[in-house]
N, CA, C and O atoms as a GROMACS GRO file, in nm:
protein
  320
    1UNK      N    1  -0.932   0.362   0.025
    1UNK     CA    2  -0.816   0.281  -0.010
    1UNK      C    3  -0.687   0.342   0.042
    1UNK      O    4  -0.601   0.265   0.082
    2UNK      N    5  -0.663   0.490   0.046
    2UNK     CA    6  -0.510   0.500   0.089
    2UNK      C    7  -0.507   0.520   0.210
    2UNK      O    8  -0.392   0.529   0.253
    3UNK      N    9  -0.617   0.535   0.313
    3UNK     CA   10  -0.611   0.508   0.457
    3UNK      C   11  -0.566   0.380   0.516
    3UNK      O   12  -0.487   0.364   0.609
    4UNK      N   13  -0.634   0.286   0.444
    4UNK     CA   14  -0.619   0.142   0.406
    4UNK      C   15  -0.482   0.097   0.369
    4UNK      O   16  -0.430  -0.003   0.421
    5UNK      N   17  -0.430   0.165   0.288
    5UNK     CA   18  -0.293   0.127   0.266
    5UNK      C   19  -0.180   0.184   0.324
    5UNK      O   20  -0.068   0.135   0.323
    6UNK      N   21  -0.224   0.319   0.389
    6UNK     CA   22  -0.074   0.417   0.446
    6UNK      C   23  -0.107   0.396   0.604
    6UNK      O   24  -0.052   0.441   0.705
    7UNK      N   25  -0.188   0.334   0.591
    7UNK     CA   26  -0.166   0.293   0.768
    7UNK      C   27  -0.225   0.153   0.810
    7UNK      O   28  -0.286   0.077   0.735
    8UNK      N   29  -0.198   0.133   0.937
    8UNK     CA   30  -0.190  -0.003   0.997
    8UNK      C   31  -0.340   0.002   1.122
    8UNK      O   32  -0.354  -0.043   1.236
    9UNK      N   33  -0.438   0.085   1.022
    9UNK     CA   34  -0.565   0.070   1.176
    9UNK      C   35  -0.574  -0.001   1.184
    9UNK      O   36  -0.560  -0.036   1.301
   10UNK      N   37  -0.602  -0.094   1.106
   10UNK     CA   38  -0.719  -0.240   1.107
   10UNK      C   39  -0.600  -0.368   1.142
   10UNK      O   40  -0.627  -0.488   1.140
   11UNK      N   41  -0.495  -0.322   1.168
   11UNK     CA   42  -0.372  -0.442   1.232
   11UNK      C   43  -0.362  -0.458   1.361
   11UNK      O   44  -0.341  -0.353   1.422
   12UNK      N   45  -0.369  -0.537   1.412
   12UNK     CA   46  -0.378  -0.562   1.579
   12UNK      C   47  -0.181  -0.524   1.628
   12UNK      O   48  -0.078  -0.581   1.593
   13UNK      N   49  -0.213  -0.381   1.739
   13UNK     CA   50  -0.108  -0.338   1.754
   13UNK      C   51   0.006  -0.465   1.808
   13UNK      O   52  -0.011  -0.580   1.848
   14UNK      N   53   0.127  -0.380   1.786
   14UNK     CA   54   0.216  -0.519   1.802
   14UNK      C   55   0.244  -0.546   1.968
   14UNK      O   56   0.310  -0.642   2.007
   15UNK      N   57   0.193  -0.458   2.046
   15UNK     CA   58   0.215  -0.463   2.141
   15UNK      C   59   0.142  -0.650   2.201
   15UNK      O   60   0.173  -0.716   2.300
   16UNK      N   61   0.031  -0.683   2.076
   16UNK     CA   62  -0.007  -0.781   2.158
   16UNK      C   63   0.063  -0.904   2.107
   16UNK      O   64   0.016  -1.017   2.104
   17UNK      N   65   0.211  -0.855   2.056
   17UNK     CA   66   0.233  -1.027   1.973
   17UNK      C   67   0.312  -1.053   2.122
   17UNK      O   68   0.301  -1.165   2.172
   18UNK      N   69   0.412  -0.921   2.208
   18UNK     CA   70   0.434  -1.006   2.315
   18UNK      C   71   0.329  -1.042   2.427
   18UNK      O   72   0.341  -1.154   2.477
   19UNK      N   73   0.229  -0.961   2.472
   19UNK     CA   74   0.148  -1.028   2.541
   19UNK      C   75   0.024  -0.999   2.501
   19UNK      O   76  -0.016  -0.883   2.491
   20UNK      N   77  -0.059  -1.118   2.470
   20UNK     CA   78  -0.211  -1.113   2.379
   20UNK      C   79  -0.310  -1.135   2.489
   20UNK      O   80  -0.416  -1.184   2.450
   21UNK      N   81  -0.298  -1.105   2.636
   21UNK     CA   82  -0.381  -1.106   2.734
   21UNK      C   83  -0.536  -1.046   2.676
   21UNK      O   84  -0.641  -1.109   2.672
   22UNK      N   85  -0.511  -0.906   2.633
   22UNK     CA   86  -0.612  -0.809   2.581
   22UNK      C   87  -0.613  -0.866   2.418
   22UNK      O   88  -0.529  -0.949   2.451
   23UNK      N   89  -0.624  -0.881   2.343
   23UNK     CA   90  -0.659  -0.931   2.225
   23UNK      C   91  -0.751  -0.925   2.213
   23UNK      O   92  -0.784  -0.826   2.148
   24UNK      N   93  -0.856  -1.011   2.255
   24UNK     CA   94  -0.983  -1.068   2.251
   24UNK      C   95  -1.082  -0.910   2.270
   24UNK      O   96  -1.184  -0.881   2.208
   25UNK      N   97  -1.003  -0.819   2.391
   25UNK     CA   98  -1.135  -0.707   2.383
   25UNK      C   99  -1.115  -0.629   2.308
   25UNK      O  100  -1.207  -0.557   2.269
   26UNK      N  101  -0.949  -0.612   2.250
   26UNK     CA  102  -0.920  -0.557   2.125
   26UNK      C  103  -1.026  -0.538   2.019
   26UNK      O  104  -1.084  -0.440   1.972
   27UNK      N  105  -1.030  -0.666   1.998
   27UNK     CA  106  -1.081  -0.745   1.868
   27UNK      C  107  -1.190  -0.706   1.899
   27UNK      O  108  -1.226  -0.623   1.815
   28UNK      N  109  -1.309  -0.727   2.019
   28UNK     CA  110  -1.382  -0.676   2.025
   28UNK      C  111  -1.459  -0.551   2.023
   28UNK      O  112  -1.575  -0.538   1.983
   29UNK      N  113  -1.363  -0.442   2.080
   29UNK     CA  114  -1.388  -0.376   2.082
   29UNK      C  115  -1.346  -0.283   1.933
   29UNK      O  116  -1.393  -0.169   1.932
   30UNK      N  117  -1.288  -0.313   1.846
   30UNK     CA  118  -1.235  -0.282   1.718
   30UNK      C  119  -1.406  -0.347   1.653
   30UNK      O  120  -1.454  -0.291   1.555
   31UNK      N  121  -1.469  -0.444   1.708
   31UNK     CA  122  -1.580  -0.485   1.583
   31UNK      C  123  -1.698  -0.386   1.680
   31UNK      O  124  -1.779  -0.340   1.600
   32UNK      N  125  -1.720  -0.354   1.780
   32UNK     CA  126  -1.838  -0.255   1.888
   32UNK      C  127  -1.803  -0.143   1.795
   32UNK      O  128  -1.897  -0.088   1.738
   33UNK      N  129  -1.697  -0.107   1.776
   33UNK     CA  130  -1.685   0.078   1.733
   33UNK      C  131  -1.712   0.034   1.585
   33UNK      O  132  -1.751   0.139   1.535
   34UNK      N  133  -1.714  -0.052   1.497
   34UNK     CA  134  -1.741  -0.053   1.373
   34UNK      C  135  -1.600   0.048   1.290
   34UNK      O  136  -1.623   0.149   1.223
   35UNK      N  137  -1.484   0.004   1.310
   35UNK     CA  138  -1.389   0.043   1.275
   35UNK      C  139  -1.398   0.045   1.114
   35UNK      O  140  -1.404   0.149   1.048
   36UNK      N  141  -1.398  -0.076   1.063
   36UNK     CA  142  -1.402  -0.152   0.928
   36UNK      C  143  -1.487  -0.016   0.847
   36UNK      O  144  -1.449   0.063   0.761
   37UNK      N  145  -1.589  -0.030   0.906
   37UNK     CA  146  -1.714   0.070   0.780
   37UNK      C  147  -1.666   0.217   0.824
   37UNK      O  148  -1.689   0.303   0.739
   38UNK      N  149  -1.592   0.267   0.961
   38UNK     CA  150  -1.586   0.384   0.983
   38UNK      C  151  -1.489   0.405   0.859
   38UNK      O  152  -1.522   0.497   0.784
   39UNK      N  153  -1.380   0.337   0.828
   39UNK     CA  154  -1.272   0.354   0.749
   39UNK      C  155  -1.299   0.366   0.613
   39UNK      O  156  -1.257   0.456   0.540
   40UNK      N  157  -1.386   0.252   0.575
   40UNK     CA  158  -1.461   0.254   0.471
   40UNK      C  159  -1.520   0.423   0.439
   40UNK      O  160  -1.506   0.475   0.329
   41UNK      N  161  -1.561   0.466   0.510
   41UNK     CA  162  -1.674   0.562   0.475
   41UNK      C  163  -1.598   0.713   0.475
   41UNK      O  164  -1.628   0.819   0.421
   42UNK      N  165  -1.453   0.661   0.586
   42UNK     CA  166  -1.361   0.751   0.502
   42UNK      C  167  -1.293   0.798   0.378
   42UNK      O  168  -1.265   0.910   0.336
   43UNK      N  169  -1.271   0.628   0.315
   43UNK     CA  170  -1.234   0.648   0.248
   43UNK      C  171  -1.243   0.683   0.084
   43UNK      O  172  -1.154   0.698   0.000
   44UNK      N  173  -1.436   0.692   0.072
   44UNK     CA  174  -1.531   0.745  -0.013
   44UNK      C  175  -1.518   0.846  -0.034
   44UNK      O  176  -1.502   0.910  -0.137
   45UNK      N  177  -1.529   0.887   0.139
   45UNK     CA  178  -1.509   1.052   0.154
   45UNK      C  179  -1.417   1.124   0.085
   45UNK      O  180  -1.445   1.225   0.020
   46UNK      N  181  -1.265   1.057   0.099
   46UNK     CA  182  -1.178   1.096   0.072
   46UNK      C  183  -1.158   1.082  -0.053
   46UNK      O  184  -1.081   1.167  -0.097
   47UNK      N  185  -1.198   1.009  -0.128
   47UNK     CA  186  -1.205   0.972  -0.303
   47UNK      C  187  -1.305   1.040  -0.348
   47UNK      O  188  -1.320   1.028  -0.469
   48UNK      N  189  -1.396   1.124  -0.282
   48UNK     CA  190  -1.507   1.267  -0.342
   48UNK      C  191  -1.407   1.345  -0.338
   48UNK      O  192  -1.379   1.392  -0.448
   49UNK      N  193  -1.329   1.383  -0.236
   49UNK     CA  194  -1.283   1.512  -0.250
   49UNK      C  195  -1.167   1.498  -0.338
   49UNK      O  196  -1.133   1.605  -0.389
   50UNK      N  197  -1.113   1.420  -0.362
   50UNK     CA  198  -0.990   1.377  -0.459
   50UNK      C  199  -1.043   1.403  -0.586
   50UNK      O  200  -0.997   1.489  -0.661
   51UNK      N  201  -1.133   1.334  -0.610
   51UNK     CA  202  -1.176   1.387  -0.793
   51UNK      C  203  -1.236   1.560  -0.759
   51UNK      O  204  -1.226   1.640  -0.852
   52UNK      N  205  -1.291   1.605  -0.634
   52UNK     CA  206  -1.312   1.732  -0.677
   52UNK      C  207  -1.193   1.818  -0.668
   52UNK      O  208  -1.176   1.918  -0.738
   53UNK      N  209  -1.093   1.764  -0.560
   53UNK     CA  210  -0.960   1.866  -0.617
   53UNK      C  211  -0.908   1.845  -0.755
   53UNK      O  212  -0.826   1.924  -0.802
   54UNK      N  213  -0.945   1.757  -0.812
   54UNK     CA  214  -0.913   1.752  -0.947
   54UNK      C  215  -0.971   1.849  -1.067
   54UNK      O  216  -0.917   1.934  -1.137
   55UNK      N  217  -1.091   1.801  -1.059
   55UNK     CA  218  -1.176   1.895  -1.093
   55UNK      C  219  -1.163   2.077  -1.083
   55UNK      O  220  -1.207   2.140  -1.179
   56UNK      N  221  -1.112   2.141  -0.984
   56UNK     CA  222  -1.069   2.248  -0.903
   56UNK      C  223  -0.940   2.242  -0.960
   56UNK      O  224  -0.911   2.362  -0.973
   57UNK      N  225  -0.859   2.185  -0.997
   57UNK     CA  226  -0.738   2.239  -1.031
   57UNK      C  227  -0.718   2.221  -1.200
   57UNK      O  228  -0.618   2.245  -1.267
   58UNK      N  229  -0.868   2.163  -1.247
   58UNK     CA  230  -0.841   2.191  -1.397
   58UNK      C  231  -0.921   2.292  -1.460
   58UNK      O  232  -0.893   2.330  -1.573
   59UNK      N  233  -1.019   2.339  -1.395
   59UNK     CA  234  -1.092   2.482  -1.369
   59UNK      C  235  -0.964   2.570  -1.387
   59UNK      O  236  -0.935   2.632  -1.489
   60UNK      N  237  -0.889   2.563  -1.265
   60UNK     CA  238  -0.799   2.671  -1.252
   60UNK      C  239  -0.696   2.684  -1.359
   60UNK      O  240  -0.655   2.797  -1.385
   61UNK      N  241  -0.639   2.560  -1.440
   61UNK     CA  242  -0.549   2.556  -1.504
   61UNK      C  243  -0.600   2.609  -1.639
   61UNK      O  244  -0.528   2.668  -1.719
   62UNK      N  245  -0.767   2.576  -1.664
   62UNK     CA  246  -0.871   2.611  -1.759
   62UNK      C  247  -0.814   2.813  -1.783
   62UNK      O  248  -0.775   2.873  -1.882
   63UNK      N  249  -0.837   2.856  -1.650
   63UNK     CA  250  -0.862   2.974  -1.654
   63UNK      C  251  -0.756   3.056  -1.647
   63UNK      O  252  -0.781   3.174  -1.670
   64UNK      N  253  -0.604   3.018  -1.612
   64UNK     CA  254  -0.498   3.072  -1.631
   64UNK      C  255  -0.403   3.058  -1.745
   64UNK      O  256  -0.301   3.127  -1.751
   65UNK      N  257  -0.440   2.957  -1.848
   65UNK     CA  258  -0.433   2.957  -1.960
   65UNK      C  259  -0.509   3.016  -2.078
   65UNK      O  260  -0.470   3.014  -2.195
   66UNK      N  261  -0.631   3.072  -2.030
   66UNK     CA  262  -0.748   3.147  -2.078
   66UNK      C  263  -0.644   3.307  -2.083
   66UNK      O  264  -0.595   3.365  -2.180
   67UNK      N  265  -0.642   3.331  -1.966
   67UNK     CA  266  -0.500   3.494  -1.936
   67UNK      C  267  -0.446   3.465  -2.029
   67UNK      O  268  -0.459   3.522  -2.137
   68UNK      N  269  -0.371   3.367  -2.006
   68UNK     CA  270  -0.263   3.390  -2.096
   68UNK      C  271  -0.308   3.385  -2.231
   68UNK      O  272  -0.235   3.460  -2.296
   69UNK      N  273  -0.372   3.347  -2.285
   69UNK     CA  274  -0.406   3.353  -2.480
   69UNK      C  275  -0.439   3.498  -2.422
   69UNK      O  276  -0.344   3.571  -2.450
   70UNK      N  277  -0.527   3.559  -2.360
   70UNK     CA  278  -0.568   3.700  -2.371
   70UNK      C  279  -0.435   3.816  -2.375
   70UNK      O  280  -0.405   3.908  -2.450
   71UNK      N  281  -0.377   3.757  -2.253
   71UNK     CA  282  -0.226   3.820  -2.307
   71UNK      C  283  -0.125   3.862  -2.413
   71UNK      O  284  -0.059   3.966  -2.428
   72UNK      N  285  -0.135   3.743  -2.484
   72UNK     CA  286  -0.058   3.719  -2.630
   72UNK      C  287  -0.132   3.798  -2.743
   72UNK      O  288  -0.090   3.868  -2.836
   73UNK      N  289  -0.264   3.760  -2.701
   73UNK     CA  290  -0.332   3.814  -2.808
   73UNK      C  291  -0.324   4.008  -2.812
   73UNK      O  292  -0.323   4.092  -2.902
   74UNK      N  293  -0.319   4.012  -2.659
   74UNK     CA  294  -0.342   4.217  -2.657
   74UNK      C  295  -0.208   4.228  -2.681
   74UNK      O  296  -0.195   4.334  -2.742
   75UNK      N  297  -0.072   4.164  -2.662
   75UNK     CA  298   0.067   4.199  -2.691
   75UNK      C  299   0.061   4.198  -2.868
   75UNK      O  300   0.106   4.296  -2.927
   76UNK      N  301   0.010   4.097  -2.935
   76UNK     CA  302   0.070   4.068  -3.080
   76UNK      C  303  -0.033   4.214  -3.103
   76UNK      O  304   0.014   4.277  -3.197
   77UNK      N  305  -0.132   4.270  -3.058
   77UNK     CA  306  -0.250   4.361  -3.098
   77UNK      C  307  -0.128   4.509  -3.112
   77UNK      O  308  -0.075   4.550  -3.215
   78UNK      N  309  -0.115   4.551  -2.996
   78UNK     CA  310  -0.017   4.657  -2.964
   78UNK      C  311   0.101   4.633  -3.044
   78UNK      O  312   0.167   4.723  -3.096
   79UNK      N  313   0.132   4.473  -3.056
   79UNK     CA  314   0.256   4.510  -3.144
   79UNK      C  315   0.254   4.557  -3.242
   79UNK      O  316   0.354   4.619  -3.276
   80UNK      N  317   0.139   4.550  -3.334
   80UNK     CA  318   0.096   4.589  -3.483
   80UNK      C  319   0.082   4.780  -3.505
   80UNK      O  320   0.049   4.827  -3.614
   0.00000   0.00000   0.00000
């Protein structure tokens, strides 16, 4: 989806609104390379690794908030 939305692959460049001579092998050749599913299959891709950086950065947030209680806890210890 945000390949899909932050860019213009799948739009027929504007070069052909002034001359649409090439269009047709455009078009063709945009459906031979299988553009559509290549994008598609990016953009799966890219929505795995999105929930795993997520995942990865609540691990991390898991474990640097873990320090820190350990912190507080050996400071209030020593303070006594």
């Amino acid at each position: 989806n945000a390949i899909n939305l932050e860019t213009n692959l799948l739009d027929v460049p504007e070069d052909f609104w002034e001359d649409d001579r090439f269009e047709p092998e455009y078009k063709q050749s945009m459906k031979y390379l299988d553009v559509d599913n290549r994008i598609a299959i990016i953009d799966k891709r890219l929505a795995v690794l999105k929930d795993l950086h997520s995942i990865l950065m609540d691990a991390a947030n898991n474990v640097h908030a873990s320090v820190l209680e350990w912190i507080i806890i050996i400071l209030i210890v020593v303070e006594m």
